[in-house]
C-alpha beads as a LAMMPS data file, in Angstrom:
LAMMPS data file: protein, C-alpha beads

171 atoms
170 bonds

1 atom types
1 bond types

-500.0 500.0 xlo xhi
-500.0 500.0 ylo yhi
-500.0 500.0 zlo zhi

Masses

1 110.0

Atoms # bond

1 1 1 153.282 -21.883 -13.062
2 1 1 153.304 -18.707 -15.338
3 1 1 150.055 -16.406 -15.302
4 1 1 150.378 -14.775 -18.963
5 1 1 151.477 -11.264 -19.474
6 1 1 149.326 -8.522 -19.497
7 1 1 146.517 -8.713 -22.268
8 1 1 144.304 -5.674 -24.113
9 1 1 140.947 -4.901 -24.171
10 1 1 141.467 -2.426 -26.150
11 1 1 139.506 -3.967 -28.833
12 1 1 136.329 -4.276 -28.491
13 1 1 135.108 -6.655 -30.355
14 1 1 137.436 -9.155 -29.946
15 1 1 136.650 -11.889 -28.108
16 1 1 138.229 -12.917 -24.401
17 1 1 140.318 -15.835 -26.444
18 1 1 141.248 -13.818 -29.010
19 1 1 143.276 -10.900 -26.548
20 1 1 146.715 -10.364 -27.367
21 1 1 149.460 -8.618 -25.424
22 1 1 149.723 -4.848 -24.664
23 1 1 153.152 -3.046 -25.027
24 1 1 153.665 -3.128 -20.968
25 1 1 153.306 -6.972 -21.303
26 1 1 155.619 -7.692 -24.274
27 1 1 157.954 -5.185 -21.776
28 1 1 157.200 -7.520 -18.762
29 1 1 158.039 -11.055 -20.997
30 1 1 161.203 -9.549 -21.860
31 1 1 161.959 -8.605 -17.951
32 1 1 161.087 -12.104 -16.475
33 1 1 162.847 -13.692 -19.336
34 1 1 165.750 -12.260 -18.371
35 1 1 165.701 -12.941 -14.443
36 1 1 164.812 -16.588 -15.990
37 1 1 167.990 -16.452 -18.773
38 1 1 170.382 -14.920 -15.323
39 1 1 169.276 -18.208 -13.539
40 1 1 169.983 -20.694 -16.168
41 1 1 166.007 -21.362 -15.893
42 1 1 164.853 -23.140 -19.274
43 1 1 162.022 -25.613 -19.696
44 1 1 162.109 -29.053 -21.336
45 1 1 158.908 -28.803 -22.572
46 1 1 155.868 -25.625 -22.093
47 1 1 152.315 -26.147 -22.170
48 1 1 149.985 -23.300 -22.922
49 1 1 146.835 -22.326 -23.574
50 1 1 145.361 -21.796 -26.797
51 1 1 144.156 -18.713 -26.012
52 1 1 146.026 -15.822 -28.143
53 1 1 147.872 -13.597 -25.147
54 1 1 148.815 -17.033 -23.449
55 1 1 150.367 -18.180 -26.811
56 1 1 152.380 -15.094 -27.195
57 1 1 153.559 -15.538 -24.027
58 1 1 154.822 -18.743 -24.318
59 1 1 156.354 -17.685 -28.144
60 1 1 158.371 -14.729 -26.462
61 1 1 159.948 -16.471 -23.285
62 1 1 160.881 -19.131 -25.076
63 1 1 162.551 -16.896 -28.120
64 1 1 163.465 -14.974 -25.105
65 1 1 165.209 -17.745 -23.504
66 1 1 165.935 -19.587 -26.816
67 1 1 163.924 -21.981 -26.589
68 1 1 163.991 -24.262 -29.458
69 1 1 161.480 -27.419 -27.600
70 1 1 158.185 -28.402 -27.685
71 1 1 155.486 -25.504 -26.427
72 1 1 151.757 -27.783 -26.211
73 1 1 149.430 -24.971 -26.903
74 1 1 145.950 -26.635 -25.378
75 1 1 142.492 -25.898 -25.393
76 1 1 142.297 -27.549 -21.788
77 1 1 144.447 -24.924 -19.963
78 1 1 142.236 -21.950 -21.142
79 1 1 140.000 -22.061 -17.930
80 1 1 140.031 -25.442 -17.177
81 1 1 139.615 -26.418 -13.245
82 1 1 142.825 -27.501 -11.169
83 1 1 142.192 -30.894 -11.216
84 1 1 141.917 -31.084 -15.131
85 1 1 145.337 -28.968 -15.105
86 1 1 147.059 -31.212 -12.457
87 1 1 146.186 -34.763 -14.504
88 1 1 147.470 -32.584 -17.350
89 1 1 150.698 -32.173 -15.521
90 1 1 150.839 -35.428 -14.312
91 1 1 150.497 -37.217 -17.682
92 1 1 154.166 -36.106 -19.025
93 1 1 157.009 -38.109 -19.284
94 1 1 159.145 -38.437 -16.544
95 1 1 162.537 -37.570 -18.464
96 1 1 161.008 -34.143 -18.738
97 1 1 162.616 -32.421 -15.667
98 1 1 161.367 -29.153 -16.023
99 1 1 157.563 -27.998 -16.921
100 1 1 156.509 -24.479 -17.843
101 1 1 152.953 -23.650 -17.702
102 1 1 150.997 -20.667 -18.998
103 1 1 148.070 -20.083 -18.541
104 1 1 144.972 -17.738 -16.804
105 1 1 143.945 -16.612 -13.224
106 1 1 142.224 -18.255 -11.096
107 1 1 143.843 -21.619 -12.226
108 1 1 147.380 -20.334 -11.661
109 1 1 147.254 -19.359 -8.518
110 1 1 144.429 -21.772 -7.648
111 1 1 146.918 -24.404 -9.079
112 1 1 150.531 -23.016 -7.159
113 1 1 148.654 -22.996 -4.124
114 1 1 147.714 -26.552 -4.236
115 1 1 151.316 -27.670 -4.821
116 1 1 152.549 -25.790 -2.255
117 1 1 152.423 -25.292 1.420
118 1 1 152.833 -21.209 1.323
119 1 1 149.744 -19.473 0.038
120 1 1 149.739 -17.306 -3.093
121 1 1 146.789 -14.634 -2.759
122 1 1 146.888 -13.799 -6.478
123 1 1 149.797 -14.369 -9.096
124 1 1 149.818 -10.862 -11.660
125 1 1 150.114 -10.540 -14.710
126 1 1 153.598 -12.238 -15.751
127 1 1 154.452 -13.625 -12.691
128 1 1 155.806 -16.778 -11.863
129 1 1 155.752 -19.386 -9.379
130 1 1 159.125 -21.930 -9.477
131 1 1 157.651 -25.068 -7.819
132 1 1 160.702 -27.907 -6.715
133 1 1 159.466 -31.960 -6.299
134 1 1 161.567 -34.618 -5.089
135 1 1 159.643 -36.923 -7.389
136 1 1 160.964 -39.510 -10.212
137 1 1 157.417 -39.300 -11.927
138 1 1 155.076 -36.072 -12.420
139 1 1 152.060 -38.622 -11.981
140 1 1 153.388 -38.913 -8.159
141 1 1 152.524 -34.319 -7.407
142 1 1 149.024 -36.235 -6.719
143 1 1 149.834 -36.816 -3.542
144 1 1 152.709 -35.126 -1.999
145 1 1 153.516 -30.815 -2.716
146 1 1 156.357 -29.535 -3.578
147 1 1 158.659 -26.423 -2.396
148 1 1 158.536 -22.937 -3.743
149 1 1 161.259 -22.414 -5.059
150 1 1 160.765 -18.585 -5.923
151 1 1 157.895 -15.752 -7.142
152 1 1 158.563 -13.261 -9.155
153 1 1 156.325 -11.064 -11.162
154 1 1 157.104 -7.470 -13.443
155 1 1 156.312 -4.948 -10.473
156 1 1 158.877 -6.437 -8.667
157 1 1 161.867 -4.958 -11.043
158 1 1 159.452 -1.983 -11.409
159 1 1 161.918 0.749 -9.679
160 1 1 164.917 -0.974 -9.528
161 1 1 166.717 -3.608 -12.342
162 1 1 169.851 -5.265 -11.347
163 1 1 172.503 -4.698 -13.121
164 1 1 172.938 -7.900 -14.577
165 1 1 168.974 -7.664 -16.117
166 1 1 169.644 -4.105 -17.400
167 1 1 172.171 -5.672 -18.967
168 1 1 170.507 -8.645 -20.712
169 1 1 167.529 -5.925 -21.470
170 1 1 170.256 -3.693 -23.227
171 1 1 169.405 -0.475 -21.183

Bonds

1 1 1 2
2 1 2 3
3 1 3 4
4 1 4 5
5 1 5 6
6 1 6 7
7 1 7 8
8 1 8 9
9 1 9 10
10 1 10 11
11 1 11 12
12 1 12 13
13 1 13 14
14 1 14 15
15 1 15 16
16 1 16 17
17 1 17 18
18 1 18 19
19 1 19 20
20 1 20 21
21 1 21 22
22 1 22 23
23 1 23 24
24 1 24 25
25 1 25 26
26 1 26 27
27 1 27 28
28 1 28 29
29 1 29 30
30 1 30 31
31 1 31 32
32 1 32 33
33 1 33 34
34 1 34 35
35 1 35 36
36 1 36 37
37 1 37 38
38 1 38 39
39 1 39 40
40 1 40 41
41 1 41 42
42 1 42 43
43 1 43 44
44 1 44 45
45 1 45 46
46 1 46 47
47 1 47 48
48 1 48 49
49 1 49 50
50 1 50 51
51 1 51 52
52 1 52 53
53 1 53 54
54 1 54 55
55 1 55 56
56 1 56 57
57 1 57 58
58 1 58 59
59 1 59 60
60 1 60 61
61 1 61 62
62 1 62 63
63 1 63 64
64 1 64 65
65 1 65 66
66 1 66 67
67 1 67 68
68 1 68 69
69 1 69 70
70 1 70 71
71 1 71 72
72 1 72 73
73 1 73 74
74 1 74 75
75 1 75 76
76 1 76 77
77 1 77 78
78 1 78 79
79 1 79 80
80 1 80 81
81 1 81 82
82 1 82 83
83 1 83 84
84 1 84 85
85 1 85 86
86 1 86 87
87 1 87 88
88 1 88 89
89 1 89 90
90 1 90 91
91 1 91 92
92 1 92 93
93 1 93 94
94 1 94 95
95 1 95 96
96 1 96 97
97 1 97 98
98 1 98 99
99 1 99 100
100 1 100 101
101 1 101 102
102 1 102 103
103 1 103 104
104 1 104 105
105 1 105 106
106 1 106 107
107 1 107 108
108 1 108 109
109 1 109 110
110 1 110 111
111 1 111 112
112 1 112 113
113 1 113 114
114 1 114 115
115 1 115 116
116 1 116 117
117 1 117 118
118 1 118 119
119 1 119 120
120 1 120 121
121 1 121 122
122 1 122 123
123 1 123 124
124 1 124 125
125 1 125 126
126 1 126 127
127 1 127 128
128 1 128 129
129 1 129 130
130 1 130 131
131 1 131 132
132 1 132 133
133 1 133 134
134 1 134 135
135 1 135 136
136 1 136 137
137 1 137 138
138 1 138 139
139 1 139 140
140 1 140 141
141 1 141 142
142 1 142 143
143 1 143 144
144 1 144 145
145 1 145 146
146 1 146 147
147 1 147 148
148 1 148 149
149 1 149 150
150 1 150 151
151 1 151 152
152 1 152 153
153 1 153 154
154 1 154 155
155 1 155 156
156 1 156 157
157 1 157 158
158 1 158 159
159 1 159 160
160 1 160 161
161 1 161 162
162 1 162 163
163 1 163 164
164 1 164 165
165 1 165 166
166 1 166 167
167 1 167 168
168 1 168 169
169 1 169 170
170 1 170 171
């Protein structure tokens, strides 16, 4: 579960869909898509919303981690409920072993916290929840949760990088 990096408002008369990313956002994609790159993280497949700060969110981790698969961009993730976003997660194939999702708070968090047993007060801008099933089919997360893997978000890496990140980041 990724919340999407940090969007403007400095225009105002765009609309909420039509926010893109601020500077410290594009900064915080490039961050987490290194931790992500350090792990050997990569998706098999990323589902988005539509809306335009979750789309370039999903573009730059996955140039960021290149990426070259299938991103979904859908108009059901951009506020949608949890149960609309877990039947969405539980309709894809079952050779795809690893799901990335972006999308918007409350359902992030609403939708990590149902998955798993620890409790998430409120995924930030950027961060990212790692969820682990022992399942052969992502139709069977309707009844069991899985294990949190990890949660990481930008503020984390504010005062200190690791090495290995500055590295990636070229700093």
């Amino acid at each position: 579960m990724i919340r999407h990096a940090k969007s403007s408002w400095k225009d105002i008369d765009a609309s909420d869909f039509e926010r893109g990313l601020t500077k410290k956002g594009k900064k915080s994609i490039e961050t987490i898509g290194s931790y992500l790159m350090l792990r050997g993280i990569r998706p098999d497949l990323m589902l988005a919303s539509c809306a335009r700060r979750a789309q370039e969110t999903a573009d730059m981790l996955a140039k960021k981690l290149d990426f070259d698969g299938s991103i979904n961009y859908m108009q059901e993730l951009y506020y949608t409920d949890t149960e609309t976003l877990r039947q969405i997660i539980m309709m894809q194939e079952s050779d795809t072993e690893r799901i990335f999702v972006v999308g918007h708070n409350p359902q992030v968090t609403d939708m990590a916290n149902m998955l798993i047993d620890e409790h998430i007060s409120k995924i930030p801008g950027m961060g990212v929840v790692a969820i682990d099933f022992e399942i052969e089919h992502w139709s069977e997360i309707e009844h069991i949760k899985g294990k949190m893997d990890f949660f990481i978000f930008p503020k984390q890496f504010q005062y200190y990088i690791p090495n290995q990140i500055r590295a990636v980041l070229g700093k």
